[in-house]
Biopython code that builds the backbone (N, CA, C, O; Angstrom):
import numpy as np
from Bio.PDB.StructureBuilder import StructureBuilder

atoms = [
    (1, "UNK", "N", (3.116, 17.978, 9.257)),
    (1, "UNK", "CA", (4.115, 17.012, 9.655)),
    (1, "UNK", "C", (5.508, 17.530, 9.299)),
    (1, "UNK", "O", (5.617, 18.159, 8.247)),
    (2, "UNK", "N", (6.351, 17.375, 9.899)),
    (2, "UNK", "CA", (7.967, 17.502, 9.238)),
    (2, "UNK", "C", (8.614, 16.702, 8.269)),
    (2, "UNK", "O", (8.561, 15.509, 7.969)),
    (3, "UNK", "N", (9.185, 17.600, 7.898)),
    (3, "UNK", "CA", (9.753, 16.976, 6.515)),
    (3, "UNK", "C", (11.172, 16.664, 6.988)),
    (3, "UNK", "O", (11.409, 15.483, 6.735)),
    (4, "UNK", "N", (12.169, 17.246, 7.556)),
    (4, "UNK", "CA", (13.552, 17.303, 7.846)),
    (4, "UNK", "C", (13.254, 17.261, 8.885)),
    (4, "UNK", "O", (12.701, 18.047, 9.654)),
    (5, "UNK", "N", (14.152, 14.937, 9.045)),
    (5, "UNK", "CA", (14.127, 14.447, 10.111)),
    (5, "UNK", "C", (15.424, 14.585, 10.228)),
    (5, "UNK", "O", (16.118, 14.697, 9.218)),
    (6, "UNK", "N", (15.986, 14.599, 11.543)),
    (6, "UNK", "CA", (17.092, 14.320, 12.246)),
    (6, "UNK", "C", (17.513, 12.707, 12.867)),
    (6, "UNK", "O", (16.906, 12.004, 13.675)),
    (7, "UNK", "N", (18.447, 12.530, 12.330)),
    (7, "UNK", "CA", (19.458, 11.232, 12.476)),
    (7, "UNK", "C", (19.647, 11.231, 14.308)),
    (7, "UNK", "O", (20.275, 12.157, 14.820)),
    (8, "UNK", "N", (19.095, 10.207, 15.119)),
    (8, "UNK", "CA", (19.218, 9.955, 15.912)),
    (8, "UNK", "C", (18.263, 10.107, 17.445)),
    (8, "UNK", "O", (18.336, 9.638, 18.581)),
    (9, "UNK", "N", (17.298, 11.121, 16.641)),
    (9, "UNK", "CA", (15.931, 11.881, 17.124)),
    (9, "UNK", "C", (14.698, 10.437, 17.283)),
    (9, "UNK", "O", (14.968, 9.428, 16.632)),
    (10, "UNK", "N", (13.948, 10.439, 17.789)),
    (10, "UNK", "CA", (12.835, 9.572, 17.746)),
    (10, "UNK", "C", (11.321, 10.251, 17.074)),
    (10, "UNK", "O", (10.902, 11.386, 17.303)),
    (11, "UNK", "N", (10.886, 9.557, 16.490)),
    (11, "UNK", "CA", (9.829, 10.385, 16.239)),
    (11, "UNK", "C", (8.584, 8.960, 16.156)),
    (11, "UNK", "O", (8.827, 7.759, 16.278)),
    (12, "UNK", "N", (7.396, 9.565, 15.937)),
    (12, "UNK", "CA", (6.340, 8.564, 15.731)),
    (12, "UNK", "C", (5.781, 8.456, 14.370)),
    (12, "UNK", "O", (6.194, 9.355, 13.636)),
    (13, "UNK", "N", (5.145, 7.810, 13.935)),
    (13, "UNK", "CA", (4.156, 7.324, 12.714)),
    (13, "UNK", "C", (3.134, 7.355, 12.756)),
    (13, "UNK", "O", (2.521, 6.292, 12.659)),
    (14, "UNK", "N", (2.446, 8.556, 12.919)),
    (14, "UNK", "CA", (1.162, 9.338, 12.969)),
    (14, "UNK", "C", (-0.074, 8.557, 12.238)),
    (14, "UNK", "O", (-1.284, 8.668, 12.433)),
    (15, "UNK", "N", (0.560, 7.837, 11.447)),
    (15, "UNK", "CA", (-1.090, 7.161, 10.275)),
    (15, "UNK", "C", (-1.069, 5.372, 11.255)),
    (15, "UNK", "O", (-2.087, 4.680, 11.246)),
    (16, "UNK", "N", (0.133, 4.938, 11.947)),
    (16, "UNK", "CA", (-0.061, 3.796, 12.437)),
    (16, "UNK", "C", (-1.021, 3.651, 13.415)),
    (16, "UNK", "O", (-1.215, 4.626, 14.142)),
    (17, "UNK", "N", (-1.704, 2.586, 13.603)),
    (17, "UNK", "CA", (-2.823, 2.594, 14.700)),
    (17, "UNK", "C", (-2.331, 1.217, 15.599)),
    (17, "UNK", "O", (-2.299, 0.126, 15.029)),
    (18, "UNK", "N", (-1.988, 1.331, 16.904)),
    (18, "UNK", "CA", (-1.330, 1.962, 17.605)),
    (18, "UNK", "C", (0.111, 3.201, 16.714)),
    (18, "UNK", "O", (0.715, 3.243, 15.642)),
    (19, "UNK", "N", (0.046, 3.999, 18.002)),
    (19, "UNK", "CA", (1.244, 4.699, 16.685)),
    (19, "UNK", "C", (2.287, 4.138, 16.713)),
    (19, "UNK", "O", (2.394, 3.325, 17.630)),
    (20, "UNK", "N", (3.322, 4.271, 15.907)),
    (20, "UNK", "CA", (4.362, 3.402, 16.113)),
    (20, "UNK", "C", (5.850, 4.392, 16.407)),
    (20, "UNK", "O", (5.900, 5.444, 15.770)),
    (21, "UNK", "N", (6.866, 4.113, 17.212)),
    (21, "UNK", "CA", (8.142, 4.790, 17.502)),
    (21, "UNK", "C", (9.162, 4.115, 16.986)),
    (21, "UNK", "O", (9.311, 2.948, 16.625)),
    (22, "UNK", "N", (10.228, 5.602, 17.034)),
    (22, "UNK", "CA", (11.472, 5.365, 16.039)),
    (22, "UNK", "C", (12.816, 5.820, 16.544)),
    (22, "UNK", "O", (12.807, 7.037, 16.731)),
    (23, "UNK", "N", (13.786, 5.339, 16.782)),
    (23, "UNK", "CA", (14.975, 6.399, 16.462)),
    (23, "UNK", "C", (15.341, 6.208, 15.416)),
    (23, "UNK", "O", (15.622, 5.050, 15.105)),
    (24, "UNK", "N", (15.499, 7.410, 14.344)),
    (24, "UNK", "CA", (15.689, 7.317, 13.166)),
    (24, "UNK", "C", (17.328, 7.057, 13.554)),
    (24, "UNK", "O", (18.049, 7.358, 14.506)),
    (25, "UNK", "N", (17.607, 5.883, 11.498)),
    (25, "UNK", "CA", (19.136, 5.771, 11.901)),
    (25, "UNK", "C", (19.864, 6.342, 10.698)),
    (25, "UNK", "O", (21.032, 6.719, 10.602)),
    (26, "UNK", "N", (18.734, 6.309, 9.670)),
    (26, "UNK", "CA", (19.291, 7.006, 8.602)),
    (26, "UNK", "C", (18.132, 7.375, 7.478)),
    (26, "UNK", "O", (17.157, 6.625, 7.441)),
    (27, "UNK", "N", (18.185, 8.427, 6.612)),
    (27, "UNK", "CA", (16.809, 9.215, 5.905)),
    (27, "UNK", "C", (18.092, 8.582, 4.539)),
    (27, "UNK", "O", (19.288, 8.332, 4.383)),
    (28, "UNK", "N", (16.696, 8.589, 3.780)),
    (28, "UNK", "CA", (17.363, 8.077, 2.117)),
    (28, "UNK", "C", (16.170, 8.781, 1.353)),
    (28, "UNK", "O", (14.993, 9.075, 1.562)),
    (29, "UNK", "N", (17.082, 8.887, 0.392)),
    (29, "UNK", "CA", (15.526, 8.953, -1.134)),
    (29, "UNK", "C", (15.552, 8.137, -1.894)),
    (29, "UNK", "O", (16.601, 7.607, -2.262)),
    (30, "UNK", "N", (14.323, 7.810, -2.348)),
    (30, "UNK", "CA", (14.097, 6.559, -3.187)),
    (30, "UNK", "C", (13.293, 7.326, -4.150)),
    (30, "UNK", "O", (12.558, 8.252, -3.806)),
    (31, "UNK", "N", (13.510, 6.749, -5.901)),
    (31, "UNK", "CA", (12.516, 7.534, -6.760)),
    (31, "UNK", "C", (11.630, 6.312, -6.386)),
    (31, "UNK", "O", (12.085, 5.295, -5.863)),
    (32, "UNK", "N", (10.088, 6.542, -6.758)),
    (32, "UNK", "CA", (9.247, 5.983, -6.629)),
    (32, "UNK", "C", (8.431, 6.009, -7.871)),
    (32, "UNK", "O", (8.508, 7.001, -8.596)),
    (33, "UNK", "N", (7.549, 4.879, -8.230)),
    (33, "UNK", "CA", (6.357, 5.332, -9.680)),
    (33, "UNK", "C", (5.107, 5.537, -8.763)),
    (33, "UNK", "O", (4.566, 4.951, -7.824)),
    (34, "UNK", "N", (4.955, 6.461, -9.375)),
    (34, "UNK", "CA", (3.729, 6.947, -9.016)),
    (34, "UNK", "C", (2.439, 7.072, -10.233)),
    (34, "UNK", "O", (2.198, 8.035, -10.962)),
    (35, "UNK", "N", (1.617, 5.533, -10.141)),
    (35, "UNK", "CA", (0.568, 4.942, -11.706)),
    (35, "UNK", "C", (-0.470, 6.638, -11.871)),
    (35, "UNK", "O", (-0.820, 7.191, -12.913)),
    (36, "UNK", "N", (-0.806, 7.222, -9.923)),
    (36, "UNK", "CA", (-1.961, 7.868, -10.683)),
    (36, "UNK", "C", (-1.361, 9.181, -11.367)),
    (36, "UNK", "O", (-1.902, 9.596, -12.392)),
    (37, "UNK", "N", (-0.545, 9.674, -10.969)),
    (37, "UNK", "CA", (0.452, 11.128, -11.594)),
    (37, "UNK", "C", (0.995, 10.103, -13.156)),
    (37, "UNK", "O", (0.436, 10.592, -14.138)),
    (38, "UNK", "N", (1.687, 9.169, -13.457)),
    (38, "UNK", "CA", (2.197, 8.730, -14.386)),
    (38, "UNK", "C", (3.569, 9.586, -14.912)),
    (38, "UNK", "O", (3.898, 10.079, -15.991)),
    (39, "UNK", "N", (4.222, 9.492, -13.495)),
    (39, "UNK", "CA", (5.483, 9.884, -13.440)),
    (39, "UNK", "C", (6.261, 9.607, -12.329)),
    (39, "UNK", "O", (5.751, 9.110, -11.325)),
    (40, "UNK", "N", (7.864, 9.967, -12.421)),
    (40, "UNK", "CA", (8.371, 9.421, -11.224)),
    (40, "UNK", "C", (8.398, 10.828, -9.613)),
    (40, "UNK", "O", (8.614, 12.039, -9.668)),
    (41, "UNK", "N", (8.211, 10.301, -8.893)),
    (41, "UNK", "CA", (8.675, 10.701, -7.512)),
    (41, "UNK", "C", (9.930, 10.658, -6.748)),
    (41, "UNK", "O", (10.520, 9.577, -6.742)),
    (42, "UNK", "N", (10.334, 11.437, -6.239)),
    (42, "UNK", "CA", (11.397, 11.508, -5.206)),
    (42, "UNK", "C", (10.484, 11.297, -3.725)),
    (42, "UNK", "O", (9.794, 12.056, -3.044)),
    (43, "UNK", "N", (10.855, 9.930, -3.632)),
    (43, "UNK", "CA", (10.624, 10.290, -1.344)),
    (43, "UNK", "C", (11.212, 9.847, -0.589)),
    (43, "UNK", "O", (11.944, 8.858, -0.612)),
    (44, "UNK", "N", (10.878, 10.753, 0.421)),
    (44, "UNK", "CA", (12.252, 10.815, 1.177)),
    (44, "UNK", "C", (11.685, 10.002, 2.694)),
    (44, "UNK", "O", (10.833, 10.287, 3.535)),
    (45, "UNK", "N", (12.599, 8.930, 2.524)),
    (45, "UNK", "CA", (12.002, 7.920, 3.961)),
    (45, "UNK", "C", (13.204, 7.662, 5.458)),
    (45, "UNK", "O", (14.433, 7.605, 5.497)),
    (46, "UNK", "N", (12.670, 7.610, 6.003)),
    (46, "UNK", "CA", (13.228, 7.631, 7.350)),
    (46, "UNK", "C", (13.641, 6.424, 7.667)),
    (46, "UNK", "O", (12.624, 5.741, 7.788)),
    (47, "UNK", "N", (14.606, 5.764, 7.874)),
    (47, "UNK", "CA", (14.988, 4.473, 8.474)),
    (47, "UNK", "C", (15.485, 4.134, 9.908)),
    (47, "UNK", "O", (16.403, 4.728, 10.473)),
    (48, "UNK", "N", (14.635, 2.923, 10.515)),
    (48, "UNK", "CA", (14.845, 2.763, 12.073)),
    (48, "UNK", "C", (14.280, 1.333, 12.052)),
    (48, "UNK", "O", (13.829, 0.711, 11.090)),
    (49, "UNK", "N", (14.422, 0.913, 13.476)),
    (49, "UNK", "CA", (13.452, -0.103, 14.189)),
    (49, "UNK", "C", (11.967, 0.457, 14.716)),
    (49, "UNK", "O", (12.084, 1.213, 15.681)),
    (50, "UNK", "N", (10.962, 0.294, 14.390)),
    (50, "UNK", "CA", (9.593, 1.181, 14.724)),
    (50, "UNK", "C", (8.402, 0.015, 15.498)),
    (50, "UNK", "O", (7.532, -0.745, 15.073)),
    (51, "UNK", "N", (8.846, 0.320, 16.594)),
    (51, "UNK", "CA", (8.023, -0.471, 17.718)),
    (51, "UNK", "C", (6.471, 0.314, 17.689)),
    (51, "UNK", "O", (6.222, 1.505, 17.502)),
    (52, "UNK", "N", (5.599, -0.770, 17.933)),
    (52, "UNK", "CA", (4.405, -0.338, 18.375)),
    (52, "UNK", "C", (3.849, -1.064, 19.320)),
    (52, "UNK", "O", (4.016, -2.275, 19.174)),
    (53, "UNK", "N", (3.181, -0.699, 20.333)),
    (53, "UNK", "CA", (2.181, -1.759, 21.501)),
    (53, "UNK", "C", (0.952, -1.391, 21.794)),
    (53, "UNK", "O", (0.532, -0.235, 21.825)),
    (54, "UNK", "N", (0.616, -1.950, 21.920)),
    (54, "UNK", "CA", (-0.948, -2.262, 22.790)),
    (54, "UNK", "C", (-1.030, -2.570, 24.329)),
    (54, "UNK", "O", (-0.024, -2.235, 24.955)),
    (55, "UNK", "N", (-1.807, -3.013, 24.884)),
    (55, "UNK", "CA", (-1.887, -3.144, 26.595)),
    (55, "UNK", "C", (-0.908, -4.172, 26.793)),
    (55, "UNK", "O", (0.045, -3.800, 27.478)),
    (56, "UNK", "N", (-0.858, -5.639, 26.295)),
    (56, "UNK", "CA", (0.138, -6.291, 26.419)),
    (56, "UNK", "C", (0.909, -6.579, 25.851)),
    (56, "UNK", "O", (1.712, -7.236, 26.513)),
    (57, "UNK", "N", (1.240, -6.426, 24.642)),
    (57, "UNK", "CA", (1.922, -6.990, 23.522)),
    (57, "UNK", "C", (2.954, -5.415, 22.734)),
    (57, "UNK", "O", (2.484, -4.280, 22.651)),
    (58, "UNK", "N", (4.351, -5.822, 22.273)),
    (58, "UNK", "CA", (5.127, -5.305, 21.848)),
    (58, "UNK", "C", (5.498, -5.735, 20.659)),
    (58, "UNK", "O", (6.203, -6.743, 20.610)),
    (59, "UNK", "N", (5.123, -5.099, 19.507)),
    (59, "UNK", "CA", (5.992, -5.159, 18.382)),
    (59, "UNK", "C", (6.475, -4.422, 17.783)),
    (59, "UNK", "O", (6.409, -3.202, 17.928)),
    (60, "UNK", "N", (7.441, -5.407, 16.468)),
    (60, "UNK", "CA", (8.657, -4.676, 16.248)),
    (60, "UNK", "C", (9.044, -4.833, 14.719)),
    (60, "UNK", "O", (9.516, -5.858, 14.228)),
    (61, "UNK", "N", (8.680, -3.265, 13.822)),
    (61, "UNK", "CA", (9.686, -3.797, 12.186)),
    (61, "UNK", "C", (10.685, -3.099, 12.570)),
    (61, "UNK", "O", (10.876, -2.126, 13.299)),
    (62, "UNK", "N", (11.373, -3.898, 11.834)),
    (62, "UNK", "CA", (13.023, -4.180, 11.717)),
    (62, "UNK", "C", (12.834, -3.119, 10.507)),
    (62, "UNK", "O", (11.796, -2.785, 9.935)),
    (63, "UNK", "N", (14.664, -2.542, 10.227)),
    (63, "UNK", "CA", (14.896, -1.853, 9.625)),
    (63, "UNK", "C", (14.043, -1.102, 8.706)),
    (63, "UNK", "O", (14.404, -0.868, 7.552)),
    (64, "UNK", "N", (13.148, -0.794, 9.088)),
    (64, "UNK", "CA", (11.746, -0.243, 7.976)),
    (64, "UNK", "C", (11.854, 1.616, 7.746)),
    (64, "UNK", "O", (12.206, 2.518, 8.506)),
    (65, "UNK", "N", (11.444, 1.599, 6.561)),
    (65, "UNK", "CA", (11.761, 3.021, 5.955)),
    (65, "UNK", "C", (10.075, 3.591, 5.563)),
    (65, "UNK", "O", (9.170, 3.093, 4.893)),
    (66, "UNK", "N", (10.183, 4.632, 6.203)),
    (66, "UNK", "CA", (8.683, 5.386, 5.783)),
    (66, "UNK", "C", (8.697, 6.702, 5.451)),
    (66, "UNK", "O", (9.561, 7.415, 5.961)),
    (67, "UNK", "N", (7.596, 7.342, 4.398)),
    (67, "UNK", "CA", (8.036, 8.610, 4.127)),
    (67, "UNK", "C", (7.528, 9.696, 4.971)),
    (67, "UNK", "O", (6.398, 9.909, 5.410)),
    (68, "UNK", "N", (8.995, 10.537, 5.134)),
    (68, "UNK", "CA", (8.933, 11.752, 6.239)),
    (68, "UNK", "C", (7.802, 12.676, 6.400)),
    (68, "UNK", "O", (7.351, 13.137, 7.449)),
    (69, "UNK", "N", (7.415, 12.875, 5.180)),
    (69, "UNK", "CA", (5.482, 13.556, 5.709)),
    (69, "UNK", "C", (4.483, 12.760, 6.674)),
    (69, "UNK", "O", (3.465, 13.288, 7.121)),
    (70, "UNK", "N", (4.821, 11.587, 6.924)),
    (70, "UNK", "CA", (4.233, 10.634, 7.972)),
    (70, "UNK", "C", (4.623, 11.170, 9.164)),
    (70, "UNK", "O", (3.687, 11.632, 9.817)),
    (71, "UNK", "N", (5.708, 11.257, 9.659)),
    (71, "UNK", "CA", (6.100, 10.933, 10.735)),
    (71, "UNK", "C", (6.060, 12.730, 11.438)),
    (71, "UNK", "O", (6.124, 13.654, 10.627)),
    (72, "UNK", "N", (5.942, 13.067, 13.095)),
    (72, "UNK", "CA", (5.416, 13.540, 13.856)),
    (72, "UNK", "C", (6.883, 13.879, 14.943)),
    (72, "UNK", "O", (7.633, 12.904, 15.002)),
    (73, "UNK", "N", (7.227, 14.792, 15.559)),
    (73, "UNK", "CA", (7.974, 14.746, 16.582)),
    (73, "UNK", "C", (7.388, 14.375, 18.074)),
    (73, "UNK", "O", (6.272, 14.805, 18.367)),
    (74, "UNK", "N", (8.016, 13.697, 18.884)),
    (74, "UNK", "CA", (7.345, 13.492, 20.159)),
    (74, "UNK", "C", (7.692, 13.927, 20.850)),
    (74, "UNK", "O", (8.726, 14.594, 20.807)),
    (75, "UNK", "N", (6.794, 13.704, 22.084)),
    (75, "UNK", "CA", (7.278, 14.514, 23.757)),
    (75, "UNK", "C", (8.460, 13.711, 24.371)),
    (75, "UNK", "O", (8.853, 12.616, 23.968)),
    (76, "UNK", "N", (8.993, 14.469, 25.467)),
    (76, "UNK", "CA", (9.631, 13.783, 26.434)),
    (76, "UNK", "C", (8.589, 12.611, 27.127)),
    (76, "UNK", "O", (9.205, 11.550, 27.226)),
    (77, "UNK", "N", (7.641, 12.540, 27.470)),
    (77, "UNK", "CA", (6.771, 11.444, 28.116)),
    (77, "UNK", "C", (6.621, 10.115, 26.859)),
    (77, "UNK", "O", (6.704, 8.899, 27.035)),
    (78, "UNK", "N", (6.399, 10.814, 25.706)),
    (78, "UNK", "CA", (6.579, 9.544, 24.497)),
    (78, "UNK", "C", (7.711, 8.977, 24.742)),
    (78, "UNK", "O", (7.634, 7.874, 25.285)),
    (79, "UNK", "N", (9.087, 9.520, 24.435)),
    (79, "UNK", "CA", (10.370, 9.225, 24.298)),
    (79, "UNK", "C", (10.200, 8.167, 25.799)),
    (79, "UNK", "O", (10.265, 6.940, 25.723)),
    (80, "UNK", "N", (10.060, 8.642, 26.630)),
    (80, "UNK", "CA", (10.499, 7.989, 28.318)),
    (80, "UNK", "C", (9.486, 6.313, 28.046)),
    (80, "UNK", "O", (10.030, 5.254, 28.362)),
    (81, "UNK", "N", (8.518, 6.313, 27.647)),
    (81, "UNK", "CA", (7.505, 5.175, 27.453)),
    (81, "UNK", "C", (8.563, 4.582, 26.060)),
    (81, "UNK", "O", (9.230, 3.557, 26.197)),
    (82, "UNK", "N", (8.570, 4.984, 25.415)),
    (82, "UNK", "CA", (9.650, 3.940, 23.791)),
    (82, "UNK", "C", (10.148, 3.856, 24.640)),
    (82, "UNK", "O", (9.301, 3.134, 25.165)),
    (83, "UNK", "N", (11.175, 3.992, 25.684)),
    (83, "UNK", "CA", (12.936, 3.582, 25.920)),
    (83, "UNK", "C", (12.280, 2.020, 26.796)),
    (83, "UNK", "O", (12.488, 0.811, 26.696)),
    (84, "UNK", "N", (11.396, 2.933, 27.663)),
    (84, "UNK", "CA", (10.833, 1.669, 28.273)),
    (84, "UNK", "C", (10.117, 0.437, 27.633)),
    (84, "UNK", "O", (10.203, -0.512, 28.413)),
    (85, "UNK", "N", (9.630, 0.202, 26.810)),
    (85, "UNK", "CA", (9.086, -0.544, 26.068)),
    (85, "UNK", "C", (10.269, -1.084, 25.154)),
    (85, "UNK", "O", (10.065, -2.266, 24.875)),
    (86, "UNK", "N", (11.115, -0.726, 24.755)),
    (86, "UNK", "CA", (12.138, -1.506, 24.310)),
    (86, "UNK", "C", (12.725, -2.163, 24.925)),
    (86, "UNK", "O", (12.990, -3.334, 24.653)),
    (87, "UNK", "N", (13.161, -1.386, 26.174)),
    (87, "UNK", "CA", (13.978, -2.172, 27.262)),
    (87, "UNK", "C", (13.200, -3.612, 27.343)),
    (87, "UNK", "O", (13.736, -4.667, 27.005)),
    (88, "UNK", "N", (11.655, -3.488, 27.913)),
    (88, "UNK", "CA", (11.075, -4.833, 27.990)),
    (88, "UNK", "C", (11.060, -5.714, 27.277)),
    (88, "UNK", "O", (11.462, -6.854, 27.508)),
    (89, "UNK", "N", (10.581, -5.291, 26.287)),
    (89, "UNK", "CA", (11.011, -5.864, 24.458)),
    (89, "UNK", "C", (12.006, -6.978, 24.220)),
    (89, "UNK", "O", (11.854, -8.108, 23.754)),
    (90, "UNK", "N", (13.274, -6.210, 24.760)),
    (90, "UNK", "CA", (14.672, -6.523, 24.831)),
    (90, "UNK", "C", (15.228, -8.171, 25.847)),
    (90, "UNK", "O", (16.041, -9.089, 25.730)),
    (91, "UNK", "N", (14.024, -7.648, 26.920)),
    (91, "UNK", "CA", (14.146, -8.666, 28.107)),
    (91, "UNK", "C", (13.353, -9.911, 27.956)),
    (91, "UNK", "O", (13.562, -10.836, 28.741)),
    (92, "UNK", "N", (12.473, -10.020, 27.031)),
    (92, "UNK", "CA", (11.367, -11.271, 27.119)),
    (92, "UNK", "C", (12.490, -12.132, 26.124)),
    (92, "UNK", "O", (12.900, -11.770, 25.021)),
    (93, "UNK", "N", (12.827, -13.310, 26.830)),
    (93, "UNK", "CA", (13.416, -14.451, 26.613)),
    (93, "UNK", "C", (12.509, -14.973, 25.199)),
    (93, "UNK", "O", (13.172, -15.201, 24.187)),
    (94, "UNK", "N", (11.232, -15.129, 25.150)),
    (94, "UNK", "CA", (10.402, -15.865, 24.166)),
    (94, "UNK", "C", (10.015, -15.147, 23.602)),
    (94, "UNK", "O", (8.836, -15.413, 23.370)),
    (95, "UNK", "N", (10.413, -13.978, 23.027)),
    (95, "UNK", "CA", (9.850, -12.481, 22.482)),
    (95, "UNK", "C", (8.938, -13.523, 21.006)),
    (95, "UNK", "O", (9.570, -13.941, 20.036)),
    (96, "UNK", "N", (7.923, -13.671, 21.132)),
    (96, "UNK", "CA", (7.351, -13.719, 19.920)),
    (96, "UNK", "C", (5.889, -12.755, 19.170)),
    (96, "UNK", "O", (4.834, -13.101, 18.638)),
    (97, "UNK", "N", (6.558, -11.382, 19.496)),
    (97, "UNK", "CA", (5.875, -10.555, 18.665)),
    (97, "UNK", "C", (6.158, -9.844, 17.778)),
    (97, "UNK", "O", (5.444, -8.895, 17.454)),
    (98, "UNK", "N", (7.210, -10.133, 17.220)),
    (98, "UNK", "CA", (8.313, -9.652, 15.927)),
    (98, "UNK", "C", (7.363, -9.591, 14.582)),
    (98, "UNK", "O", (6.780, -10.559, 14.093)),
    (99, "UNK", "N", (7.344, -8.538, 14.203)),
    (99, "UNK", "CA", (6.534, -8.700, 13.072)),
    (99, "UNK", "C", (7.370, -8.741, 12.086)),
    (99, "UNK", "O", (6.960, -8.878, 10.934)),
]
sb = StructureBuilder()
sb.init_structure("model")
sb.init_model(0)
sb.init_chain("A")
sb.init_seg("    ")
for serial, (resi, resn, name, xyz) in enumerate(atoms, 1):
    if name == "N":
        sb.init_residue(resn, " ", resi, " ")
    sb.init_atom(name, np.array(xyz, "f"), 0.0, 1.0, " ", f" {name:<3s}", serial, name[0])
structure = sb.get_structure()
């Protein structure tokens, strides 16, 4: 997986089932505890809106941060399906699949 994400790039969330898409808007580090090491961590998480769908249904976390060994670069055919799926997203008046 990649480690050094790019600000403005889309990428996916490889462990989500459906997977889930991103344009990243900003990467941060957070120390983290880590009980089974019993010490602290540095990780480094990706921040965006990260849509995922199924056959009919679109959802959506809000500002959510995940760490960059997760996440995957995508194709042009991924990218073209996210833009579209947001767009729709965007358009449903009663959007109630907001997670």
């Amino acid at each position: 997986m990649k480690s050094e994400i790019e600000i403005g790039k889309v990428y996916k969330l490889t462990d989500a089932n459906p997977h889930a898409f991103s344009k990243i808007i900003k990467v941060s580090q957070n120390e983290i505890w880590n009980d089974v090491l019993e010490d602290d961590e540095l990780a480094t998480l990706a921040w965006g809106d990260w849509y995922q769908w199924d056959d009919e249904n679109i959802y959506c976390l809000f500002g959510a941060g995940f760490d960059t060994y997760r996440l995957a670069p995508t194709t042009k055919e991924e990218i073209a399906i996210y833009e579209d799926k947001i767009k729709k997203y965007r358009s449903e008046d009663d959007n109630d699949t907001e997670v």
